[in-house]
LUMMAR-546129 format. One line per 3 residues: number of its first residue (from 1); their letters; for each residue x, y, z of N, C-alpha, C. Coordinates in pm, 1 decimal. Example, Ala and Ser with C-alpha at 12.3 -4.5 7.8 and 13.67 -1.06 7.14 Angstrom:
REM residues 2
1	as	1319.0 -569.0 780.0 1230.0 -450.0 780.0 1320.0 -330.0 780.0  1285.0 -225.0 708.0 1367.0 -106.0 714.0 1290.0 3.0 787.0
//
This chain:
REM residues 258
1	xxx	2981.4 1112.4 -345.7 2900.8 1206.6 -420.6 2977.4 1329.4 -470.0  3096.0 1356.7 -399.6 3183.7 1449.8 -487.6 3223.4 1454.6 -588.6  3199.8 1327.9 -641.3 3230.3 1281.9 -823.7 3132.4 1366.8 -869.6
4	xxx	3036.9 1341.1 -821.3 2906.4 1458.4 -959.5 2961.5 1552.6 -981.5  2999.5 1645.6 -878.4 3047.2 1738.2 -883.6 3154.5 1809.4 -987.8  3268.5 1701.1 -961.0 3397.9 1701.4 -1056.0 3336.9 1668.9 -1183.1
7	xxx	3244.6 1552.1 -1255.5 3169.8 1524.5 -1362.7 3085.4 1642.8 -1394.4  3051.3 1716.4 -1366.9 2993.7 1827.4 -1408.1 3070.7 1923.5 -1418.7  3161.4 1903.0 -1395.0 3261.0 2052.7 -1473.5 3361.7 1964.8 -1535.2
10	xxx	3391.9 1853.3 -1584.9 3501.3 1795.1 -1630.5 3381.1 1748.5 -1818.6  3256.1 1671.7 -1776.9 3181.3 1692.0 -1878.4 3198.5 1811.6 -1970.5  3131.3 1836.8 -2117.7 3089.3 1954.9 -2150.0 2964.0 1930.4 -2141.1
13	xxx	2946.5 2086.1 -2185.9 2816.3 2099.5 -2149.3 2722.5 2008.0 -2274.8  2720.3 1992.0 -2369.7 2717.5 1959.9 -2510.1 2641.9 1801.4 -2473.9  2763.9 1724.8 -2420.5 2721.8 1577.1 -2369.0 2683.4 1578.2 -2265.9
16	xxx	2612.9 1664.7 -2212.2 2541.7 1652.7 -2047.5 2420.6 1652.6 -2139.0  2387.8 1763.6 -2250.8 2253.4 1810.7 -2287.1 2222.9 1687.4 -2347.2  2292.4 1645.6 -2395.5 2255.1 1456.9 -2480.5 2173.2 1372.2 -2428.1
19	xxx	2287.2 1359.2 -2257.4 2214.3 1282.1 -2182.2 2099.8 1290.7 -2151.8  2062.2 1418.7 -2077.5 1969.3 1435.7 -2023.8 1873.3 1438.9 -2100.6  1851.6 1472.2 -2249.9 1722.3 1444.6 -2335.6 1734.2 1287.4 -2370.8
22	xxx	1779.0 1241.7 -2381.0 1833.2 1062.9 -2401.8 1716.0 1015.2 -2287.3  1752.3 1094.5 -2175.2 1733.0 1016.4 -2100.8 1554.7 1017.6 -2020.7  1481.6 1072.3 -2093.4 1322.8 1135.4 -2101.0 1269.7 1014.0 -2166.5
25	xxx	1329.7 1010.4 -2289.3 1255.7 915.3 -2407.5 1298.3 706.2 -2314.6  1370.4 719.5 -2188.0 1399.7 625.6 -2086.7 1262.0 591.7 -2011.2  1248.3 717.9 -1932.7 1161.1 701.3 -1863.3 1024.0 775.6 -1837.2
28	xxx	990.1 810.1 -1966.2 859.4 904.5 -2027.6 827.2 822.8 -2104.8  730.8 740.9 -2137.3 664.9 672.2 -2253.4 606.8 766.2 -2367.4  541.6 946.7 -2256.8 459.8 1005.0 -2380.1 579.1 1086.6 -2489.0
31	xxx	716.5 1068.9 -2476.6 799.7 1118.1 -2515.2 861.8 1080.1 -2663.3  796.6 1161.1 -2792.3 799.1 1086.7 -2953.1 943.1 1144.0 -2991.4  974.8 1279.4 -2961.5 1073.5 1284.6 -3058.7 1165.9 1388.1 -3003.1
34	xxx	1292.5 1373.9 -3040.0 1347.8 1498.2 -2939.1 1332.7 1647.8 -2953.0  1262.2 1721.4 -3065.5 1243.8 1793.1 -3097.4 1108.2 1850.5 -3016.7  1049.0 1782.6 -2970.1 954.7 1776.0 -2830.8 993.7 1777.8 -2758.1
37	xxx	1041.9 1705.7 -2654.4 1141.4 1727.9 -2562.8 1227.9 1849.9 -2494.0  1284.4 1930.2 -2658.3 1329.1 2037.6 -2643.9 1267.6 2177.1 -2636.5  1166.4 2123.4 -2674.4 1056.7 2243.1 -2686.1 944.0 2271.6 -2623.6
40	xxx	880.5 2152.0 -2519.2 754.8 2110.1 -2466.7 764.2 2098.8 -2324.1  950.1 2020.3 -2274.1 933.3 1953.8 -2118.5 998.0 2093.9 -2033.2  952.6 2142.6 -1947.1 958.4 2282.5 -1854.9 1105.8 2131.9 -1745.2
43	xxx	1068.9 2037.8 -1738.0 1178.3 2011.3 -1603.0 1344.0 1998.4 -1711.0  1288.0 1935.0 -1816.6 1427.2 1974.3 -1928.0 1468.6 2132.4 -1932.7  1398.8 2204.0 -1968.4 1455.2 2337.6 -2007.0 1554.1 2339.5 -1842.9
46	xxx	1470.6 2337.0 -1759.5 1487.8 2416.9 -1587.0 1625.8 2366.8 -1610.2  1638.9 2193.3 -1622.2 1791.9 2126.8 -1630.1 1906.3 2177.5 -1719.2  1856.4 2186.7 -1807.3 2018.2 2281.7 -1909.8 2003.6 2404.3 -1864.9
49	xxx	1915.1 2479.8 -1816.9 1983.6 2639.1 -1767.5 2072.1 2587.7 -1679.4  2002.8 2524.4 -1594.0 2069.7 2447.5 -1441.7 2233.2 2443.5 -1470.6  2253.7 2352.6 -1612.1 2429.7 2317.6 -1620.3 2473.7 2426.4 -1615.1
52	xxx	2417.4 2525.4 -1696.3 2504.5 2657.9 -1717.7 2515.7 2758.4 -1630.6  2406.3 2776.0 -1536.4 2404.7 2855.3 -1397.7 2504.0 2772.4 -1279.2  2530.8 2665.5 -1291.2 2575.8 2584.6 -1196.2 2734.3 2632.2 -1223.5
55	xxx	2766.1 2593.3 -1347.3 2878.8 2641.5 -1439.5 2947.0 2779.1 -1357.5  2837.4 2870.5 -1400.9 2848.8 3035.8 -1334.6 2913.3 2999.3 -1219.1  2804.7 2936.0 -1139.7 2835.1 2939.9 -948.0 2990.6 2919.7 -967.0
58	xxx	3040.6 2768.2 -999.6 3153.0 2747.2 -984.0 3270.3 2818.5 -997.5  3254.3 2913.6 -1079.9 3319.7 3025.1 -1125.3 3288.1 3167.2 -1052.8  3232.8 3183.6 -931.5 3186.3 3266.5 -875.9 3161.1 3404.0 -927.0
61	xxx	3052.7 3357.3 -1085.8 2975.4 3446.6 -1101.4 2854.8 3456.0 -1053.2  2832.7 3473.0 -953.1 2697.8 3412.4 -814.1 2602.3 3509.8 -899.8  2651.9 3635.3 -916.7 2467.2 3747.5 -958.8 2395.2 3680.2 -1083.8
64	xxx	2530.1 3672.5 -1177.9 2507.5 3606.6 -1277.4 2413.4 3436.6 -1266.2  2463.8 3367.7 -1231.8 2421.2 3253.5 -1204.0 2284.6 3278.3 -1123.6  2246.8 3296.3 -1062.9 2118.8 3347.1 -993.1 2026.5 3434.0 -1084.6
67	xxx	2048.8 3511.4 -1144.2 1958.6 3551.1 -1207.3 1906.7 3458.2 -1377.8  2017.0 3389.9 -1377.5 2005.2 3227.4 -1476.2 1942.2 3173.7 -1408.6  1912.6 3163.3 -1319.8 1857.4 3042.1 -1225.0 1645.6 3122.2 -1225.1
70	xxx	1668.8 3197.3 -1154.6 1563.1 3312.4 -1205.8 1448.6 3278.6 -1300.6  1545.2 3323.6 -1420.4 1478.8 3261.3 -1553.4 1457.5 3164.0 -1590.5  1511.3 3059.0 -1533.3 1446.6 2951.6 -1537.7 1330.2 2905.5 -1475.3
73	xxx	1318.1 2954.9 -1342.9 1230.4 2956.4 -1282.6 1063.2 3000.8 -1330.4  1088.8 3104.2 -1352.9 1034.5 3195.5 -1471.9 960.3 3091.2 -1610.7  1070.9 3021.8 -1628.7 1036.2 3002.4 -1770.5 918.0 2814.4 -1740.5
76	xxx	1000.8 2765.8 -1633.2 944.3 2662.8 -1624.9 896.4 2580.4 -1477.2  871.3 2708.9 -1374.9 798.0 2660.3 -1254.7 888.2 2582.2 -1190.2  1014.7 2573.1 -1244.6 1093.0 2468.9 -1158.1 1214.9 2540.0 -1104.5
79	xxx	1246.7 2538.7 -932.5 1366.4 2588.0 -892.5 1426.0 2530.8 -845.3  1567.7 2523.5 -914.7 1691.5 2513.9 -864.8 1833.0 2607.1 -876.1  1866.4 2556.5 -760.4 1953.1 2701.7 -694.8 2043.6 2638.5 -774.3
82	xxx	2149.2 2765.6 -795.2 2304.6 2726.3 -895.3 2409.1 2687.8 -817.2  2385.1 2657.5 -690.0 2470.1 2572.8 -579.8 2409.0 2401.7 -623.5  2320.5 2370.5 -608.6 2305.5 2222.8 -615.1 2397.7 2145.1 -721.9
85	xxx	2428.7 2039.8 -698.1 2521.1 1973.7 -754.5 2390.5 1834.3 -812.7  2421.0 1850.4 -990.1 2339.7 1729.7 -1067.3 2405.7 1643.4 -1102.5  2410.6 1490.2 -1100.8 2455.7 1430.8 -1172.0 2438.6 1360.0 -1309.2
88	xxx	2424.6 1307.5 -1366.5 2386.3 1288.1 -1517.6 2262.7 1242.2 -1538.7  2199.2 1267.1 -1657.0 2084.5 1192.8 -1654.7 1912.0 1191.8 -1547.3  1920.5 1299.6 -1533.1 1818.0 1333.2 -1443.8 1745.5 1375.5 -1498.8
91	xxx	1619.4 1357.3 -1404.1 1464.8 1383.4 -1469.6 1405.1 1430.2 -1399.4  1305.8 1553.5 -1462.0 1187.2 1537.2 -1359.2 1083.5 1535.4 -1452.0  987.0 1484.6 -1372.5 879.8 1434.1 -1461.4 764.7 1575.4 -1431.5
94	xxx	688.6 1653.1 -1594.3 598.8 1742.9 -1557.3 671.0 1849.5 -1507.2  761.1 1889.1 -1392.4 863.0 1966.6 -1360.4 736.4 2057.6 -1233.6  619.9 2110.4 -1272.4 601.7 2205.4 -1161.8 605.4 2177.3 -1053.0
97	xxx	595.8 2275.8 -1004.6 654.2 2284.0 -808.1 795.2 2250.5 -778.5  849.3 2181.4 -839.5 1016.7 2157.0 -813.7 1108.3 2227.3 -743.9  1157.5 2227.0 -603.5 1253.0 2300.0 -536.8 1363.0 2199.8 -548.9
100	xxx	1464.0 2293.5 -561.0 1634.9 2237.0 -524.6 1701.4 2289.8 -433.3  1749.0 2275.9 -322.4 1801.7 2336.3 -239.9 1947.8 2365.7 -291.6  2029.9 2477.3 -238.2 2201.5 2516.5 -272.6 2255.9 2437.4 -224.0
103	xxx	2272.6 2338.2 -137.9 2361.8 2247.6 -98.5 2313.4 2080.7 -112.8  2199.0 2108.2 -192.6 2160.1 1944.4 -225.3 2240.1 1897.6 -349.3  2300.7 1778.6 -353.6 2365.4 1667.6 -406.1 2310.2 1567.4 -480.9
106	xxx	2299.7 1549.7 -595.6 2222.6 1430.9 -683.2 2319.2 1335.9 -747.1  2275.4 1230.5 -780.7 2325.2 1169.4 -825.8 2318.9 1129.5 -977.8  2359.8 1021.9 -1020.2 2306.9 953.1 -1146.5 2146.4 939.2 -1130.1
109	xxx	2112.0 953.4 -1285.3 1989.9 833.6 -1306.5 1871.9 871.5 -1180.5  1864.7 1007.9 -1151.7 1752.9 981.2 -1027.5 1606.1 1059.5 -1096.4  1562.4 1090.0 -1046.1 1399.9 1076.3 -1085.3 1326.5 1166.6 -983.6
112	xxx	1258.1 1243.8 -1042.0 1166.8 1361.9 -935.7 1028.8 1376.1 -1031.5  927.5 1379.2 -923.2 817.9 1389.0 -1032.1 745.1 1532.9 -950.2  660.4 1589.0 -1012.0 662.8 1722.0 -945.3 590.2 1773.0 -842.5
115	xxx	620.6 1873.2 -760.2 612.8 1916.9 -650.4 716.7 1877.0 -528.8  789.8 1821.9 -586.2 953.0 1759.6 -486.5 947.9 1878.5 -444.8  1042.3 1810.3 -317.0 1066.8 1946.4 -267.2 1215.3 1903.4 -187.8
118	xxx	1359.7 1932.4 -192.5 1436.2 1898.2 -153.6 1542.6 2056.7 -80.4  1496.6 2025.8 54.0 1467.3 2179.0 144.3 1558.2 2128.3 231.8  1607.8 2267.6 288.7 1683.4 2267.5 388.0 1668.0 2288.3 534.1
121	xxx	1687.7 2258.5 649.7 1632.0 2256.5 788.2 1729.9 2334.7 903.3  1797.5 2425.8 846.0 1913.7 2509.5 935.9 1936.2 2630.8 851.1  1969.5 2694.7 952.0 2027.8 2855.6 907.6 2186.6 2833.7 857.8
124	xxx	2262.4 2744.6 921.3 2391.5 2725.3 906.4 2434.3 2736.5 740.4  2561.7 2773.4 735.5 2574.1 2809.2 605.4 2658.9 2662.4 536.7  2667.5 2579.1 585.4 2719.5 2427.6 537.1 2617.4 2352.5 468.4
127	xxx	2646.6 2239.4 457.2 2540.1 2122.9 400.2 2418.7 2130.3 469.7  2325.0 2141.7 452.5 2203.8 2174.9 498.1 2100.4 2108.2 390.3  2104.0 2060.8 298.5 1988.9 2002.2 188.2 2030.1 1858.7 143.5
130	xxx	1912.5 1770.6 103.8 1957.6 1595.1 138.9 2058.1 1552.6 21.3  2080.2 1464.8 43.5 2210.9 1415.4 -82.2 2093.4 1298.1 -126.2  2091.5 1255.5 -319.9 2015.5 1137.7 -341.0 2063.3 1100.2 -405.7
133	xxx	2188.3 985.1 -389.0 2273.1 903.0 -429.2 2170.3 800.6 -604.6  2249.9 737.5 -658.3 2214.9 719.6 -779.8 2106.6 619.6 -796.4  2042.5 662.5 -879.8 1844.1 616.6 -922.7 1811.0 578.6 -803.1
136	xxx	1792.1 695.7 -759.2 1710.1 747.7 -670.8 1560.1 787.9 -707.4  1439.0 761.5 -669.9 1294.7 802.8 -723.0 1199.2 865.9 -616.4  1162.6 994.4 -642.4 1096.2 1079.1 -536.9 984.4 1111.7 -598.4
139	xxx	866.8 1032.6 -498.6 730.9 1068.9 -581.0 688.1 1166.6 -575.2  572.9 1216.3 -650.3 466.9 1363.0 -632.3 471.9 1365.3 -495.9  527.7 1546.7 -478.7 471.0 1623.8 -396.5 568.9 1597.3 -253.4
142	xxx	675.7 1532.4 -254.6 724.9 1443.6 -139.8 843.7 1530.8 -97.3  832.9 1580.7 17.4 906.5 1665.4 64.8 1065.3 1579.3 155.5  1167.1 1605.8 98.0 1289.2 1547.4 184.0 1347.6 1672.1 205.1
145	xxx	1421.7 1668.4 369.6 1469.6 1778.3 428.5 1577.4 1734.2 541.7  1695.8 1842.7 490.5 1789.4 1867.5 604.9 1904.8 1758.0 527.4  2026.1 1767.2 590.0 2132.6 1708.2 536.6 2113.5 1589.2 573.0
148	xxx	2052.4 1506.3 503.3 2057.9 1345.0 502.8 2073.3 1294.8 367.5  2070.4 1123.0 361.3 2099.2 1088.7 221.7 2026.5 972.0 178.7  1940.5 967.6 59.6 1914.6 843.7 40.9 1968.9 755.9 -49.1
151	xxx	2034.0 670.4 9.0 2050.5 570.0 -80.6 2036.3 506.0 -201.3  2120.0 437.1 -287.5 2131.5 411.7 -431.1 1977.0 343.6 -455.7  1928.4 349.7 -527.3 1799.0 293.3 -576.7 1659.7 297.4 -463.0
154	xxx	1646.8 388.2 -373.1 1573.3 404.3 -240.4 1459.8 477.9 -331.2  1359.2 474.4 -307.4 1235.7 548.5 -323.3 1137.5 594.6 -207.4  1070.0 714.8 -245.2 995.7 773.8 -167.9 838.5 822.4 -228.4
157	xxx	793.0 792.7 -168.8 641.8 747.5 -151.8 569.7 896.4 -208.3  468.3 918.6 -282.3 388.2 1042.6 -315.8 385.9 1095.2 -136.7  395.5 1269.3 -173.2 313.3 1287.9 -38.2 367.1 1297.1 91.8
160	xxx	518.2 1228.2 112.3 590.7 1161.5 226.6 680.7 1267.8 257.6  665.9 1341.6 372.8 835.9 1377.9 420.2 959.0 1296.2 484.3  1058.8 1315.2 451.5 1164.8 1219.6 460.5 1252.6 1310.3 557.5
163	xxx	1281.9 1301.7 661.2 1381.1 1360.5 770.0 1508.3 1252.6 797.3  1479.9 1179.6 805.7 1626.3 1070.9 823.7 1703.3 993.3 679.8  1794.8 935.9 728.3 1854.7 914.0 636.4 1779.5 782.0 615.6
166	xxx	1791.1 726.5 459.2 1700.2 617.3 402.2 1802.4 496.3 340.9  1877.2 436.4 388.5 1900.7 299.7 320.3 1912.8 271.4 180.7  1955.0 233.5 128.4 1979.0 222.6 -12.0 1870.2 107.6 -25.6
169	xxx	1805.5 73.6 -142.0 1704.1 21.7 -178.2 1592.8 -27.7 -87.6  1590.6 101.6 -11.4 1419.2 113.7 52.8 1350.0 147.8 -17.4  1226.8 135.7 52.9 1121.2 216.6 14.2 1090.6 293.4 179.5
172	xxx	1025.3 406.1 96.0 988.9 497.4 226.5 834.6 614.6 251.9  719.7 565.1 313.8 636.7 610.5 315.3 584.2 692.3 391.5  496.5 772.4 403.3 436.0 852.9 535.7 496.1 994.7 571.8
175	xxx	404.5 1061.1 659.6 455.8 1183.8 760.9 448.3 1161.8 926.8  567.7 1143.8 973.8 691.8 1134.7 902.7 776.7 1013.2 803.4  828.4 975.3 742.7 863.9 888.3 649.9 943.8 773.5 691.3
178	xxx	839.5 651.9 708.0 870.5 520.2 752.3 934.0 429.5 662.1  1031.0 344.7 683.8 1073.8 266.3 582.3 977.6 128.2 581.3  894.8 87.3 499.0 800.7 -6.7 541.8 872.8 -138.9 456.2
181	xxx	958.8 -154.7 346.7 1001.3 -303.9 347.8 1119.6 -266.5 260.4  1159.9 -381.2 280.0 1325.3 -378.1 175.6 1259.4 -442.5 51.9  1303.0 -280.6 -43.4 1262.8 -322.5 -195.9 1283.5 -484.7 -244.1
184	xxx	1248.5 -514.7 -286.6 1227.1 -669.6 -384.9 1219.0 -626.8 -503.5  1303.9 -733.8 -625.4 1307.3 -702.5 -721.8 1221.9 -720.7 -818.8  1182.1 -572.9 -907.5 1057.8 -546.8 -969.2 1069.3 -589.4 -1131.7
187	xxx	958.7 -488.8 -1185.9 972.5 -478.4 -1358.6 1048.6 -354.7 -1370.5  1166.7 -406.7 -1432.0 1245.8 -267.6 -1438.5 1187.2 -280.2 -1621.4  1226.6 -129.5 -1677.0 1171.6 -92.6 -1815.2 1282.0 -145.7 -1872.7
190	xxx	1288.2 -117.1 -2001.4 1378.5 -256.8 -2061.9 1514.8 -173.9 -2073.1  1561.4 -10.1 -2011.0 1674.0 34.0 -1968.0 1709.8 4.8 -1851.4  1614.5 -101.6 -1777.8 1671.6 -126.3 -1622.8 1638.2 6.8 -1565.9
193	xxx	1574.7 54.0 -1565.9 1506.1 159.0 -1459.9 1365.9 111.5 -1434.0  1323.9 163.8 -1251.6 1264.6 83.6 -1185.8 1132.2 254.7 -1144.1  1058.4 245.7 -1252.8 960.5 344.5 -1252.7 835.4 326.0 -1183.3
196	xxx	805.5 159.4 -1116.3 669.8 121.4 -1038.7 662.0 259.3 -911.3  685.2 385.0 -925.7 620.6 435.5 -772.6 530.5 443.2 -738.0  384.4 397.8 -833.2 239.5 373.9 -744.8 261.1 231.9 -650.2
199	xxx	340.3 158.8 -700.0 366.0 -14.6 -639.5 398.5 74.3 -489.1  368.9 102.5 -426.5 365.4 147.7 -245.2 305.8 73.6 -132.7  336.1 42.1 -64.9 299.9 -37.1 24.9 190.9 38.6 115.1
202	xxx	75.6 20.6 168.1 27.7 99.4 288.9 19.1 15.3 446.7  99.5 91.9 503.1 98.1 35.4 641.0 -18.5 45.0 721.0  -69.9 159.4 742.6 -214.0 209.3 794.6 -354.6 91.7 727.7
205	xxx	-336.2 88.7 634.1 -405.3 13.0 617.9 -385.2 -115.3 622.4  -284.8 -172.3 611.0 -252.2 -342.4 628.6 -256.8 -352.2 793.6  -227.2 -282.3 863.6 -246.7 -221.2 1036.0 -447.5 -240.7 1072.1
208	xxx	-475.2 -174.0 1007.3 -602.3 -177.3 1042.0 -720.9 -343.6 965.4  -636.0 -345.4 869.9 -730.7 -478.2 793.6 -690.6 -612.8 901.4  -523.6 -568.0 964.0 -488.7 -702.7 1048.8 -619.7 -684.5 1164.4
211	xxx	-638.7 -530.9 1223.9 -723.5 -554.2 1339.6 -850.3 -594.6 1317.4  -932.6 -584.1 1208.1 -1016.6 -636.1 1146.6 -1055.0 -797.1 1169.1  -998.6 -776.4 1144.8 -945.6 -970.7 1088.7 -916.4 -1052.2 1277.3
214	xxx	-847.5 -969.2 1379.7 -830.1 -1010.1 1496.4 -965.8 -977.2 1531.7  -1067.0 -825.3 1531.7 -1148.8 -826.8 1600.4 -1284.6 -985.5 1552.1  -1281.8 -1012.2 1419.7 -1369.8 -1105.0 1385.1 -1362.8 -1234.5 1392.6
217	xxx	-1234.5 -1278.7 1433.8 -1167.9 -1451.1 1508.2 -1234.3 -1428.9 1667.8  -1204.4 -1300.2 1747.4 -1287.1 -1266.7 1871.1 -1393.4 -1278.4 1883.7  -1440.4 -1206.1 1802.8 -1625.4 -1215.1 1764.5 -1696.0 -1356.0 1764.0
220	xxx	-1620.3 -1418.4 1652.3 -1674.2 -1557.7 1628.3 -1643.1 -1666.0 1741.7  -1551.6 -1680.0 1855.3 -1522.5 -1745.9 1958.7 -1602.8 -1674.4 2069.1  -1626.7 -1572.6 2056.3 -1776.3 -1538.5 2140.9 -1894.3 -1599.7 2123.3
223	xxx	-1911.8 -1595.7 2024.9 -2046.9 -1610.2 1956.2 -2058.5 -1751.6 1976.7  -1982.9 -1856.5 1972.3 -1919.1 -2010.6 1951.3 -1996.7 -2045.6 2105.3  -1957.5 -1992.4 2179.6 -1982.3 -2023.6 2315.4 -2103.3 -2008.7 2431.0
226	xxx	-2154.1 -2045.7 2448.3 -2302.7 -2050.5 2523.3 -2277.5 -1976.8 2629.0  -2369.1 -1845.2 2656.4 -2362.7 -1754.3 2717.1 -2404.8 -1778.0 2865.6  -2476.9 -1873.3 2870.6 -2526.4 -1934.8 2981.4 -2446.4 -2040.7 3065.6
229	xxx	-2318.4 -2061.7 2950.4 -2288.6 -2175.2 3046.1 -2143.3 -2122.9 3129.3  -2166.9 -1996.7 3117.6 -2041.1 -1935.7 3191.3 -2093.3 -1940.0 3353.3  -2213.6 -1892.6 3348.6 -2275.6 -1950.8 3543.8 -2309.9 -2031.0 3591.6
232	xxx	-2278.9 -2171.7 3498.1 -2333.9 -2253.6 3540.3 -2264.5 -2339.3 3649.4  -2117.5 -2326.5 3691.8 -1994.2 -2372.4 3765.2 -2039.6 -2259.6 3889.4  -2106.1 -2143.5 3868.0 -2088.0 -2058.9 3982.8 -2114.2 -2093.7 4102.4
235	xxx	-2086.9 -2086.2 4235.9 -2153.2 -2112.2 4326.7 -2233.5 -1961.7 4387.7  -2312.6 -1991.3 4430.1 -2432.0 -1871.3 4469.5 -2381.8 -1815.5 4626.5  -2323.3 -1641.8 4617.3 -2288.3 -1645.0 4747.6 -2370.8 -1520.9 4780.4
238	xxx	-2453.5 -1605.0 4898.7 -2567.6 -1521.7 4957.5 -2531.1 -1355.3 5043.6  -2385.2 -1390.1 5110.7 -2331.1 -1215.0 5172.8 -2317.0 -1169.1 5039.8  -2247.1 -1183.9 4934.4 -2225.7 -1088.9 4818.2 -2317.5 -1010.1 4792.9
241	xxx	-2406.6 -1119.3 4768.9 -2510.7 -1060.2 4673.8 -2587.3 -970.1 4775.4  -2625.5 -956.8 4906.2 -2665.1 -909.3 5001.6 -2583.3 -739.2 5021.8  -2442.2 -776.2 5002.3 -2319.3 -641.5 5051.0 -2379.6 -596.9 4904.7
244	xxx	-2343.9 -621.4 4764.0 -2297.9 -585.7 4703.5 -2385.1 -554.2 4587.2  -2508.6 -629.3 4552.1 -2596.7 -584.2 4460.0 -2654.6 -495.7 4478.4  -2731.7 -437.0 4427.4 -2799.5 -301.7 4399.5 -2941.4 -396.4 4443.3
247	xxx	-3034.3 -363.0 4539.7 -3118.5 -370.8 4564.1 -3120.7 -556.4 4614.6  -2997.5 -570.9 4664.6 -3015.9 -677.6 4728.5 -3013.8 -696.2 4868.9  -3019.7 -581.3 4919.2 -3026.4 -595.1 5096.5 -3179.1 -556.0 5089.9
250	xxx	-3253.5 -477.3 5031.3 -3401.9 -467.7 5032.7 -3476.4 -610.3 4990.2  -3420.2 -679.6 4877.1 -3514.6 -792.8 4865.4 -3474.3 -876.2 4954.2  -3379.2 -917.4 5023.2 -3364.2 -968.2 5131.5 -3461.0 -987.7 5212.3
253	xxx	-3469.4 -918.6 5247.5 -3579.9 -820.1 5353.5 -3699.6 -839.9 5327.5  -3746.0 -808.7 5227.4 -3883.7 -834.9 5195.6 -3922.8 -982.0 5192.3  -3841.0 -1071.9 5121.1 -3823.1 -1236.7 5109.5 -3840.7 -1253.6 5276.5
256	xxx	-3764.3 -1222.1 5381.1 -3788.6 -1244.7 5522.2 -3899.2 -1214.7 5569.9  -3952.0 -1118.3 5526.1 -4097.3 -1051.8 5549.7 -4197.8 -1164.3 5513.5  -4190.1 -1219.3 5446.7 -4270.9 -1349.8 5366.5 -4266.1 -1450.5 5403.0
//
């Protein structure tokens, strides 16, 4: 992942801005013309300040770069710090709520739809925010945290916090964030990008429909069986029932009385 890095200052800025509007009209269907694009998408704008504040950092104009970063914020609800490292072609979809952490790492081709949140879990002044290796897809609202990494083509579930590291072409659901199956290959769009993130698996519920389904095979092998003919093998034991029933040492008694 140190390549992004070097690719973002070895790029210009010129053919980064290409890409990244190129790359909307990929995986945005409502996306007509680039002149929209440039003027309409808040997670585009946030991204080209982004090159040029990032630019700053590297050059340790930090006030500078931060207060670029600022205005972007400002301008389009979406933050990212001028430490994070982008790699080409990134998106976010809608853009609000968007956090970037200063030491998070992206890759190619990855995908954020909004309210991401890619946060850090230490005071320490090192790597502290997740790395998301290339086409990578993070649904609404899905919080990943702390220096971990997910894997090339891994997705994450609307909604899900992600604390561990994720496998390259998982999928990953829940709080906390379970890997529930190894991706299988989908409808990718006709750029080969793999945009199904409602296609989610639910465990909780395939969990509960299985117990369903066990409690009513139980049910019906109850029901199957004659309730009566479970005493019918019994043998009748007169101390038991005498020690041990509830009102069987009195009828005893009374039966003797008779």
């Amino acid at each position: 992942m140190p390549i992004a890095s070097h690719r973002q200052l070895d790029s210009s800025l010129w053919s980064q801005w290409r890409e990244d509007v190129s790359s909307v009209f990929e995986r945005d269907p409502a996306a007509r013309t680039t002149f929209e694009v440039l003027t309409t998408y808040p997670g585009v704008h946030a991204l080209m300040i982004h090159r040029v504040s990032h630019r700053l950092w590297r050059r340790n104009w930090r006030y500078a770069a931060r207060f670029l970063s600022f205005f972007a914020r400002f301008l389009s609800n979406v933050d990212i710090h001028p430490g994070a490292v982008i790699g080409s072609r990134f998106f976010i979809d809608h853009g609000a709520g968007v956090v970037i952490g200063e030491t998070a790492i992206i890759g190619n081709d990855v995908t954020l739809y909004h309210g991401v949140t890619l946060g850090g879990t230490s005071w320490n002044k090192g790597k502290r925010h997740p790395t998301l290796e290339d086409g990578v897809l993070v649904g609404a609202g899905a919080k990943v945290l702390g220096n971990i990494t997910l894997g090339n083509g891994s997705r994450v579930g609307a909604n899900s916090v992600v604390v561990e590291d994720v496998p390259a072409s998982c999928t990953v659901v829940g709080i906390p964030g379970k890997i529930v199956k190894l991706r299988e290959a989908g409808f990718l769009n006709p750029y080969g990008i793999d945009l199904d993130h409602h296609l989610i698996p639910d465990p909780v519920g395939k969990a509960i429909s299985c117990l369903l389904s066990r409690m009513e095979v139980l049910e019906s092998k109850l029901d199957s069986r004659d309730k009566l003919s479970r005493y019918e093998a019994c043998d009748v034991d007169n101390q038991v029932c005498l020690e041990d029933c509830p009102g069987g040492e009195i009828k005893s008694n009374n039966l003797g009385r008779g």
